[in-house]
C-alpha positions as CSV (number, residue, x, y, z in Angstrom):
1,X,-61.8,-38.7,15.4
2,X,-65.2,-38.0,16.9
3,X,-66.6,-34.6,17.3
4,X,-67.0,-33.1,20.7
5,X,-70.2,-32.3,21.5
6,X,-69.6,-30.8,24.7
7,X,-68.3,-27.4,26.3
8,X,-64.8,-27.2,26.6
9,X,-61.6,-28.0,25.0
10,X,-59.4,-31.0,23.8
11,X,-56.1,-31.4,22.4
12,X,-54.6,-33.7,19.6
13,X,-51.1,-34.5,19.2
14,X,-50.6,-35.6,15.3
15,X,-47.4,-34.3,14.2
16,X,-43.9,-33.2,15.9
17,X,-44.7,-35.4,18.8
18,X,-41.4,-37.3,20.3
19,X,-39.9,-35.7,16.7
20,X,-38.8,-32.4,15.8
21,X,-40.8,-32.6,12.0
22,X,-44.2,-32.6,11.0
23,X,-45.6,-29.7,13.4
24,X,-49.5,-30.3,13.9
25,X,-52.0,-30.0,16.6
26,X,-55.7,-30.3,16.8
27,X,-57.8,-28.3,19.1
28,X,-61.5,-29.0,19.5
29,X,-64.1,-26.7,21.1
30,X,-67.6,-26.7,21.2
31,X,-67.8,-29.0,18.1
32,X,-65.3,-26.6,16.2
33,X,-61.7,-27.8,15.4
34,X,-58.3,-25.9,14.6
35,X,-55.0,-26.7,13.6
36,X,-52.5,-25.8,14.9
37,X,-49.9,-25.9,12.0
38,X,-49.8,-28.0,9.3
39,X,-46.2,-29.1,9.0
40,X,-44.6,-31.5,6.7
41,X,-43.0,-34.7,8.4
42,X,-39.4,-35.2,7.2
43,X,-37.2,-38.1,7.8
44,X,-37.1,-41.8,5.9
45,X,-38.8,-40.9,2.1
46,X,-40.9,-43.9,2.4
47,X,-42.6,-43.4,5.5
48,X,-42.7,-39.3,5.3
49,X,-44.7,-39.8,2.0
50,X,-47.1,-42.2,3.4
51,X,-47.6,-40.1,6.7
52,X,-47.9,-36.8,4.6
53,X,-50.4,-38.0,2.5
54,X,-52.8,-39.3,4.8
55,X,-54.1,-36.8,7.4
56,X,-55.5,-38.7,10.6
57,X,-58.4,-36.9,10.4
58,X,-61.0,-35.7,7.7
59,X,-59.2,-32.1,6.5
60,X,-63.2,-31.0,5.6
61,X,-64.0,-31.3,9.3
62,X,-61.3,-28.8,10.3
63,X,-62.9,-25.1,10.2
64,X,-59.6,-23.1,10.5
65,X,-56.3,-23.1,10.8
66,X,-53.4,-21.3,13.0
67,X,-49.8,-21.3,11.8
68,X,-46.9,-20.2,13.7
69,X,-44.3,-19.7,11.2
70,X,-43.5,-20.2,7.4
71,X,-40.9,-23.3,7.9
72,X,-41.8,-26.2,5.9
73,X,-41.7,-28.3,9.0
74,X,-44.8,-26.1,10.5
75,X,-46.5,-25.0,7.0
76,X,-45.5,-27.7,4.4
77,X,-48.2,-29.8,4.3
78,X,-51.0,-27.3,3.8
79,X,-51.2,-27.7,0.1
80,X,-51.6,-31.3,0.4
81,X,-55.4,-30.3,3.0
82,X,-56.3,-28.0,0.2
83,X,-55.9,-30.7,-2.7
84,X,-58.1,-33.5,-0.8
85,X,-60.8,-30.1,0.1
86,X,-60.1,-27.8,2.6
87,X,-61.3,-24.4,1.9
88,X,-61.0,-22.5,5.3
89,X,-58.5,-19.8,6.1
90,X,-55.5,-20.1,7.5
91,X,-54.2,-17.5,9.7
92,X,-50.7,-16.2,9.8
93,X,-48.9,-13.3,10.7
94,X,-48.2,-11.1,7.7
95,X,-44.6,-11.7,6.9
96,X,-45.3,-15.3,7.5
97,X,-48.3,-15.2,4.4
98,X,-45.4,-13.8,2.3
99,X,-43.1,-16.2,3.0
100,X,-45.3,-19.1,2.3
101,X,-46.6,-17.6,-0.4
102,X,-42.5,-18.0,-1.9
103,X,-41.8,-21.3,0.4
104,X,-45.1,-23.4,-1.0
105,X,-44.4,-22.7,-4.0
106,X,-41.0,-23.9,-4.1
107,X,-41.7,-27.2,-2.3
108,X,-43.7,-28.4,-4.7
109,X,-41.3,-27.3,-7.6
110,X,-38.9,-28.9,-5.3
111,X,-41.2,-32.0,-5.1
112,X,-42.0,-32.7,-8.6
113,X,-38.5,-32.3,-10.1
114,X,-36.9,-34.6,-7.4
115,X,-39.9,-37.5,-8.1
116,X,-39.3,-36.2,-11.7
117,X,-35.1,-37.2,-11.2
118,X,-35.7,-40.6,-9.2
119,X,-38.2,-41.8,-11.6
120,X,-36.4,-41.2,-14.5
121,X,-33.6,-43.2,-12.6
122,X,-35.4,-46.1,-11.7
123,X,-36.9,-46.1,-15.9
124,X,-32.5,-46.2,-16.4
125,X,-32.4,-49.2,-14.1
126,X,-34.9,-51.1,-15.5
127,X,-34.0,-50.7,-18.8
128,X,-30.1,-51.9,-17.1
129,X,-32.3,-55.1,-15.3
130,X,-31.0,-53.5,-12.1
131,X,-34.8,-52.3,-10.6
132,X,-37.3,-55.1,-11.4
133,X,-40.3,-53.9,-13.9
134,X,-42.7,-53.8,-11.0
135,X,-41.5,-50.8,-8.9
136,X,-44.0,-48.2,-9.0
137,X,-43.8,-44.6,-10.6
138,X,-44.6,-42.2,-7.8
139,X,-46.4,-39.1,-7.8
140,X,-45.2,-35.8,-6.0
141,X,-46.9,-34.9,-2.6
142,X,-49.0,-31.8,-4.1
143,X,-48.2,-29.6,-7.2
144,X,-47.6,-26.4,-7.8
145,X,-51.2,-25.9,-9.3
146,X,-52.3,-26.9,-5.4
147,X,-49.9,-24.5,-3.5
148,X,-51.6,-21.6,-5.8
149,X,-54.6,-22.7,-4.3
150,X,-54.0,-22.7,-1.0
151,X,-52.4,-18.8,-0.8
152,X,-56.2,-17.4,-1.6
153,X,-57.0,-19.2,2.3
154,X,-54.3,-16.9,4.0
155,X,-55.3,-14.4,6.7
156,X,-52.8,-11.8,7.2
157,X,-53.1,-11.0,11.4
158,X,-50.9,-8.4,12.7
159,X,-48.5,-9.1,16.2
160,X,-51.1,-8.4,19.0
161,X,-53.9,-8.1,17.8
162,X,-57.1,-10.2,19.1
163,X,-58.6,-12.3,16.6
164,X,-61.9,-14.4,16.5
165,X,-61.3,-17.8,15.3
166,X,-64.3,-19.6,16.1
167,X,-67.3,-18.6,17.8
168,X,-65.2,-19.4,21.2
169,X,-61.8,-19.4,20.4
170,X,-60.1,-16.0,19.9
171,X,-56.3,-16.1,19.1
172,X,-53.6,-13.5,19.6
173,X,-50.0,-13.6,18.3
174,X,-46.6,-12.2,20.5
175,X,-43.3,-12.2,18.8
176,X,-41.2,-15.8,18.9
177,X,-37.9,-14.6,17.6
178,X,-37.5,-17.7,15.8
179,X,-37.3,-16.2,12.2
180,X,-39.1,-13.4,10.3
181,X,-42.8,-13.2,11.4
182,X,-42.5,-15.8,13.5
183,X,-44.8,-16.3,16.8
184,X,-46.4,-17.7,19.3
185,X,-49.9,-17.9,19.4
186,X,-52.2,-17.2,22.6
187,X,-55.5,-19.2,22.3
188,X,-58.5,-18.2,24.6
189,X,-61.7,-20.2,24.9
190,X,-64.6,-18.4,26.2
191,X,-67.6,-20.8,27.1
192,X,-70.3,-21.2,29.6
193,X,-68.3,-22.6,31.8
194,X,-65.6,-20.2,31.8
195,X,-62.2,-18.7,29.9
196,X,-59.9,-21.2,29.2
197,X,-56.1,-20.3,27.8
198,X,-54.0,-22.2,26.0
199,X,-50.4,-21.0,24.6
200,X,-48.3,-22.6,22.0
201,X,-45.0,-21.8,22.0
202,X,-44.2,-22.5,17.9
203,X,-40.4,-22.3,18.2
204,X,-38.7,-19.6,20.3
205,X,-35.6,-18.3,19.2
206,X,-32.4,-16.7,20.8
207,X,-32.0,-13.5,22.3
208,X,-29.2,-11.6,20.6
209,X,-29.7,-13.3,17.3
210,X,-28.8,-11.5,13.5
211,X,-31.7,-9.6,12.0
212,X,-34.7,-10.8,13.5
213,X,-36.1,-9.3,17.2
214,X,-36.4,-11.4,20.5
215,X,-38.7,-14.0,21.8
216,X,-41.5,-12.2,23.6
217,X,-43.2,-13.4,26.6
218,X,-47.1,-15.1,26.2
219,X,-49.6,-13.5,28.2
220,X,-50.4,-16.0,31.3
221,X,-52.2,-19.3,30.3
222,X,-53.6,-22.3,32.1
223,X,-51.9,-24.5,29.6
224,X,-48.6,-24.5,27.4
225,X,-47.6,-26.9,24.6
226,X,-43.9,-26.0,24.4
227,X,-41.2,-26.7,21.7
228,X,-38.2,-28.9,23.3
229,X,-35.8,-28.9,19.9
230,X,-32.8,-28.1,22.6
231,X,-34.3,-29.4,25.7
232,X,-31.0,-30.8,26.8
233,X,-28.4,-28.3,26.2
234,X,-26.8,-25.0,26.4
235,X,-25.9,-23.0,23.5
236,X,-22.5,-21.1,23.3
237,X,-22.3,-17.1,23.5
238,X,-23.3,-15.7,20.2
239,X,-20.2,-13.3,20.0
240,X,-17.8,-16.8,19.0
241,X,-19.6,-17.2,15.9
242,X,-18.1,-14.9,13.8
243,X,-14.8,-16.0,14.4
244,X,-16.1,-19.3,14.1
245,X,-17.4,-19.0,11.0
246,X,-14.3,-16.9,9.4
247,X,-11.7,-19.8,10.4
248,X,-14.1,-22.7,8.8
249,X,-13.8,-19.9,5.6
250,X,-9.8,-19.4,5.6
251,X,-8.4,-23.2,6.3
252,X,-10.8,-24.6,3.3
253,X,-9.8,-21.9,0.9
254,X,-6.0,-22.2,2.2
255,X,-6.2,-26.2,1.2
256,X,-8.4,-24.8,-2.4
257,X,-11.8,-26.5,-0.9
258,X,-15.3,-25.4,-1.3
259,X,-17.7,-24.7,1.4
260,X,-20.8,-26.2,1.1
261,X,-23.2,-25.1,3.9
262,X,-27.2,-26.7,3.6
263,X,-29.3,-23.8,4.7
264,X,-32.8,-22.8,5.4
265,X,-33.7,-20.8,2.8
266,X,-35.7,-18.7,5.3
267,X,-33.6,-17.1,8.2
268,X,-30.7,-19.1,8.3
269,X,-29.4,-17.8,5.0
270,X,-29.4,-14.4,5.4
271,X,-27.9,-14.5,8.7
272,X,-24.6,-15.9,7.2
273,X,-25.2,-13.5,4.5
274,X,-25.2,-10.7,6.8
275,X,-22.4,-12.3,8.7
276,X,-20.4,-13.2,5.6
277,X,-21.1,-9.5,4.8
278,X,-19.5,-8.1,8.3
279,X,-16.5,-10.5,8.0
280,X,-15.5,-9.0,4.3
281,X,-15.7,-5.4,5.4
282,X,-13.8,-6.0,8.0
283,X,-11.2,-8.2,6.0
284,X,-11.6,-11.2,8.2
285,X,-12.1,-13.6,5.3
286,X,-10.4,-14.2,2.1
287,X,-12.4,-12.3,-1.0
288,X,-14.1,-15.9,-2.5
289,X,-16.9,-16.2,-4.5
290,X,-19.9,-16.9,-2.5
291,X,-22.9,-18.1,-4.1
292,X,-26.9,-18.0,-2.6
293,X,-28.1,-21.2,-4.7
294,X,-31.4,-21.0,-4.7
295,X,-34.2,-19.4,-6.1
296,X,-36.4,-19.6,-3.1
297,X,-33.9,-18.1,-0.8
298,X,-33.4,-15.2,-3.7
299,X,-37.6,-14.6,-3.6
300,X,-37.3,-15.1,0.4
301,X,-34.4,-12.2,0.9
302,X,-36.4,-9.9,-0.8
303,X,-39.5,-11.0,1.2
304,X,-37.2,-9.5,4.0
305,X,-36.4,-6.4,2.3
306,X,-40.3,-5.7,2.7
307,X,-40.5,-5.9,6.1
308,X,-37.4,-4.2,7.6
309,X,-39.9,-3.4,10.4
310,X,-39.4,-6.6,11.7
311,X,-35.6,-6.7,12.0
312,X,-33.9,-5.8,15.5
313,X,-32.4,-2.5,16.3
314,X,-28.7,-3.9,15.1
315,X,-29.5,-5.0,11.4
316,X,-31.9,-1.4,11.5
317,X,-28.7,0.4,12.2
318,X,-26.8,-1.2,9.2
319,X,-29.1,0.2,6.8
320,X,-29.3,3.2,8.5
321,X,-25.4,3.3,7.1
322,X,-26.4,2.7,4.0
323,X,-25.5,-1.1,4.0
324,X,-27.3,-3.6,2.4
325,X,-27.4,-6.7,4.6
326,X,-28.4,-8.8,1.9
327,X,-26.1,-7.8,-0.8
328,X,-22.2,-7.3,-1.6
329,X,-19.6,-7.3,-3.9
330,X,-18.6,-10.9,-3.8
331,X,-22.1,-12.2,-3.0
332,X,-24.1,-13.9,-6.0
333,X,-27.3,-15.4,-6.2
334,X,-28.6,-17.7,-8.6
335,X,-31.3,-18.7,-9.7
336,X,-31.6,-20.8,-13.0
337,X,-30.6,-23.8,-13.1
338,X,-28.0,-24.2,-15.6
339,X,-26.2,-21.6,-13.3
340,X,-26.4,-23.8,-10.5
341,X,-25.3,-26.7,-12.2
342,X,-22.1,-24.6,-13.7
343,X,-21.3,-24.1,-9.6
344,X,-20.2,-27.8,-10.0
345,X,-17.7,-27.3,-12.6
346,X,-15.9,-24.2,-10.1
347,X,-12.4,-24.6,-9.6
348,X,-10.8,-22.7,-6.6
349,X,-12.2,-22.2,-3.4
350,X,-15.9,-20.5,-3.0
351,X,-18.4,-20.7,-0.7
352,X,-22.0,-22.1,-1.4
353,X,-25.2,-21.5,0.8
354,X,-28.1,-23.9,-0.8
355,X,-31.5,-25.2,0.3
356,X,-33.1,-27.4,2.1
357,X,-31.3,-27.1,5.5
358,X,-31.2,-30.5,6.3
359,X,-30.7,-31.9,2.8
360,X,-33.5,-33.4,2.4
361,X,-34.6,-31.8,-1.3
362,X,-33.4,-29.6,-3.5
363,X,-30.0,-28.2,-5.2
364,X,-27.9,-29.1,-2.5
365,X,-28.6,-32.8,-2.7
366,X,-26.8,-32.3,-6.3
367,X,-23.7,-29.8,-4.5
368,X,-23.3,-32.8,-2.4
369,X,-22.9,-35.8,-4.5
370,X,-20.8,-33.4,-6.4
371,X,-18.2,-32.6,-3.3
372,X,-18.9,-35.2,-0.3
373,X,-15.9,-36.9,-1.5
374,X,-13.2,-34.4,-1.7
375,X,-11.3,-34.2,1.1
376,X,-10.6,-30.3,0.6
377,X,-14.2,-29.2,0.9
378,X,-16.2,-28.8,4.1
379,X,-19.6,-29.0,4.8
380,X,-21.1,-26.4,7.0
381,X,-23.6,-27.4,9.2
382,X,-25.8,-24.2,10.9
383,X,-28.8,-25.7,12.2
384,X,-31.4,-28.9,13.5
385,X,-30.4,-31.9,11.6
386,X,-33.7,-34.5,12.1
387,X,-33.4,-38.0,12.9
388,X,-33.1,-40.2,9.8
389,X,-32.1,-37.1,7.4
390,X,-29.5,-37.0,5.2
391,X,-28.2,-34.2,7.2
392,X,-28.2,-35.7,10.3
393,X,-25.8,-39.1,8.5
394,X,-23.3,-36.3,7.6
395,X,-23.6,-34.7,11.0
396,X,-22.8,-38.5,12.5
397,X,-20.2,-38.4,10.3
398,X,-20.8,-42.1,9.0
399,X,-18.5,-43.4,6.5
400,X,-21.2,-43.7,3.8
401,X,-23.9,-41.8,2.9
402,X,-27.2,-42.1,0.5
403,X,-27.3,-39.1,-2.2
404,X,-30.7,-39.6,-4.9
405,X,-30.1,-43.8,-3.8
406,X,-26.3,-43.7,-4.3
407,X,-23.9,-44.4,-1.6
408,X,-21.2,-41.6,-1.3
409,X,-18.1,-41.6,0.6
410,X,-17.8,-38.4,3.4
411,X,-14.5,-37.8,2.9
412,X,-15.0,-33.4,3.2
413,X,-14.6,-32.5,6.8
414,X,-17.8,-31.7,8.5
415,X,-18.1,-28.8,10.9
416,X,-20.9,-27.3,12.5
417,X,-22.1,-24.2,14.1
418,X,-23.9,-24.4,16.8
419,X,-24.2,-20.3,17.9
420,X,-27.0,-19.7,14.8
421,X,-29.6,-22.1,16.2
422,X,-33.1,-20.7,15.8
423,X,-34.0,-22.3,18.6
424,X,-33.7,-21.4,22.0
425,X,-31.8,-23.9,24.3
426,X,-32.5,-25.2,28.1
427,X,-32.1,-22.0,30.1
428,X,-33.5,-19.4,27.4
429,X,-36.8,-21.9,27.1
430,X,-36.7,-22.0,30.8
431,X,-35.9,-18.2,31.4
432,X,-38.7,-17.4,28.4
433,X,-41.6,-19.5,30.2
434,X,-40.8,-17.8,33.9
435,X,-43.2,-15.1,33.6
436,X,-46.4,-17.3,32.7
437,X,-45.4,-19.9,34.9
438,X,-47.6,-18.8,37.8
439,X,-51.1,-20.7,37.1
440,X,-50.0,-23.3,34.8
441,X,-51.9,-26.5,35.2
442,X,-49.6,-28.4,32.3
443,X,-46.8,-28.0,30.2
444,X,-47.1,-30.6,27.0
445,X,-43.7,-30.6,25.5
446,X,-43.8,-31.2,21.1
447,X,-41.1,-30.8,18.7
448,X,-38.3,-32.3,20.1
449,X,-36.4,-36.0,20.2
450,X,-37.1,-38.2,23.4
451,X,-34.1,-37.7,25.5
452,X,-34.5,-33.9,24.9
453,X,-38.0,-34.1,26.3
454,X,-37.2,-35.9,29.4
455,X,-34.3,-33.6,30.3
456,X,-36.1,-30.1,29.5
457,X,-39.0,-32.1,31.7
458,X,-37.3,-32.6,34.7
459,X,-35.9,-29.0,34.5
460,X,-39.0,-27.9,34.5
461,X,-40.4,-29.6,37.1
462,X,-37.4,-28.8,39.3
463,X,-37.7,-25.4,38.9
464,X,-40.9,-24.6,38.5
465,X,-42.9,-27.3,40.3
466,X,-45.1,-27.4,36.9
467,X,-46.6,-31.2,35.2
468,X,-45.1,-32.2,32.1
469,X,-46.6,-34.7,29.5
470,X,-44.7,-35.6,26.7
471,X,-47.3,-36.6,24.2
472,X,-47.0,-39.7,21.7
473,X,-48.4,-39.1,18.4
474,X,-52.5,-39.4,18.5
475,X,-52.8,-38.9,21.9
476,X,-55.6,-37.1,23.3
477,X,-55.9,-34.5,26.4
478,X,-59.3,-32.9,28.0
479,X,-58.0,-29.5,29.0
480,X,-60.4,-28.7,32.4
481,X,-61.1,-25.1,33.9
């Protein structure tokens, strides 16, 4: 990528474009460049590695970058800039640095002990002539040793507050209601030739949902790169879920199933805690063991616990009753490993919430090839399941599916909730973007699948009269006055 030598600004699309993974965004002014995010792309293990690895551009030549929220998807690739030599800061609200300082940490444990696993697999297959000699031994993305490194770069920046960036970019952040510290971030250019605003939505959550406080509103811009994850649909109420969720709970215990549900270990998890929590004091659910497997979502909860001020005025009113949201009498986490693995050997009906949330890594890869194929069990899908991820073939519901290279048979029943989403759909992005609306020269629509795009596009323009570009990945946009 060339520098720009002159005035103004100029957008790069690299990651999460015509895809919901993989979050990153270039912006150049005056010679200086940003990121926006640096998320890690997720989807077929060959091609993520390979796209992960190599950065499009020169990670020296960037000279800061902005992150919108802690999810792996927007902050996972970070340690891999700082391990080929980036050494400028990275701002992020303060909850967020906390969070990434736990969630970094743990994808590259996560990393190493899954390349760890499949290469002492394909060592087993050779030595059983079933993998010729000549298959490579793979390396992990990054290391622990480099997500140390990169928590030094963090700059904790409170909601609201201006910030200088650059020498002409100042940046501001507003509350996205997506998940704990998330935001949006407000990006003005001030140059000879004028201000010029830019505002990136990150991803907006729901009104109304558990724990965390609602989207707020960016201040007016001239341009908008928008998230589109539910650009073609309409969530149900939030008020079904709990009776949702407590009917998926009593027919699998009734027929002595587990529930497996794959969960972020960042937001998602301790909403069904706190749900799970609600349903047993009320009795609305039989009293099962339910387990938290994983160690990052343990460090992660208590990363809430620290900033209660965050949490909307309903989860502030629980503890004011002197409940904890996060914990209970039937409610265990774990953490070590031999604990996790005794989860497999359970008999009886229980309920286990484990990382990643779209089964890509982690323990519940092992939870899974351990009860895919029982029909008693279900699994519990709560959120975005990516094209090409294992979570998306159970979602599909295909016959088969591919577990550390094996193919299982889905023979649990697979149910999903909807209601949880993180992500605002159709008419809460619309109803979120109608006060900035006036003076917007273009919306650029990211983080979202093609046919969501189109249709959250032609909403726009129909109610709003706004341009839409739906960018493809490297291209390029001269943002004018």
């Amino acid at each position: 990528m060339s520098s720009i030598l002159t005035i103004g600004m100029k957008l790069t699309f690299w990651g999460a474009a015509k895809t919901v993974t993989g979050s990153l965004h270039i912006v150049e002014s005056n010679g200086q460049r940003v990121l926006l995010d640096c998320g890690l792309y997720q989807g077929r293990r060959r091609e993520a590695m390979e796209r992960n690895r190599n950065f499009p551009f020169p990670v020296n030549a960037v000279d800061a970058v902005i992150l919108s929220h802690a999810h792996i998807d927007h902050s996972g690739n970070l340690p891999s800039m700082v391990h080929q030599g980036y050494k400028g800061p990275i701002y992020a609200t303060t909850a967020t640095v906390d969070l990434c300082d736990a969630m970094l940490k743990d994808s590259a444990f996560v990393q190493e002990k899954d390349i760890e696993f499949l290469n002492k697999r394909r060592y087993r297959r050779r030595a059983l002539e079933v993998e010729p000699n000549n298959s490579s031994h793979e390396e992990p993305l990054y290391t622990v040793a480099d997500a140390e490194a990169t928590m030094p770069l963090f700059r904790g920046t409170p909601f609201d507050k201006e910030t200088e960036v650059t020498s002409h970019l100042k940046m501001r952040y507003v509350e996205a209601g997506h998940m704990l510290g998330s935001a949006s971030v407000f990006v003005e250019e001030t140059t000879a030739e004028g201000t010029l605003r830019l505002g990136f939505s990150g991803d907006i959550g729901r009104p109304g949902l558990p724990i965390i406080r609602d989207p707020e509103a960016l201040p007016p811009v001239d341009y908008l790169i928008l998230e589109s994850t539910y650009g073609d649909r309409l969530h149900k109420p939030l008020d079904h879920v709990a009776d949702k969720l407590a009917e998926v709970v009593r027919k699998t215990a009734a027929r002595g199933g587990k529930i497996i549900a794959p969960a972020f270990a960042v937001g998602r998890t301790q909403q069904l805690v706190l749900l799970l929590h609600e349903l047993v004091l009320q009795e609305r659910i039989p009293r099962i063991p339910i387990f938290v497997d994983s160690p990052l979502a343990v460090n992660v909860t208590e990363v809430f616990r620290k900033h209660i001020e965050l949490f909307d005025e309903e989860t502030q009113k629980f503890l004011q009753n002197g409940n904890d949201p996060f914990g209970f009498r039937m409610l265990r986490y774990v953490r070590d490993v031999q604990q996790s693995k005794a989860l497999n050997d359970l008999r009886g009906p229980c309920l286990i919430i484990s990382a990643s949330g779209m089964c890509e890594a982690g323990r519940i890869l092992h939870h899974l090839r351990n009860n895919i194929e029982d029909p008693r069990n279900t699994i519990l899908i709560t959120g975005f399941q990516a094209e090409n991820t294992l979570g998306r073939k159970i979602l599909e519901k295909r016959g088969e599916v591919p577990i550390f290279g094996d193919l299982m048979r889905l023979r649990a029943e697979v149910v999903k909730i909807n209601e949880l989403s993180g992500h605002a759909d159709q008419q809460e992005l619309l109803t979120w973007m109608k006060p900035i609306v006036k003076g917007l020269k273009t919306v650029f629509l990211v983080h979202g699948e093609p046919l969501q795009q189109q249709a959250l596009a032609a909403a726009i323009q129909t109610r709003y009269g706004v341009p839409v570009t739906i960018p493809d990945r490297g291209d390029s946009f001269v943002l004018e006055h």
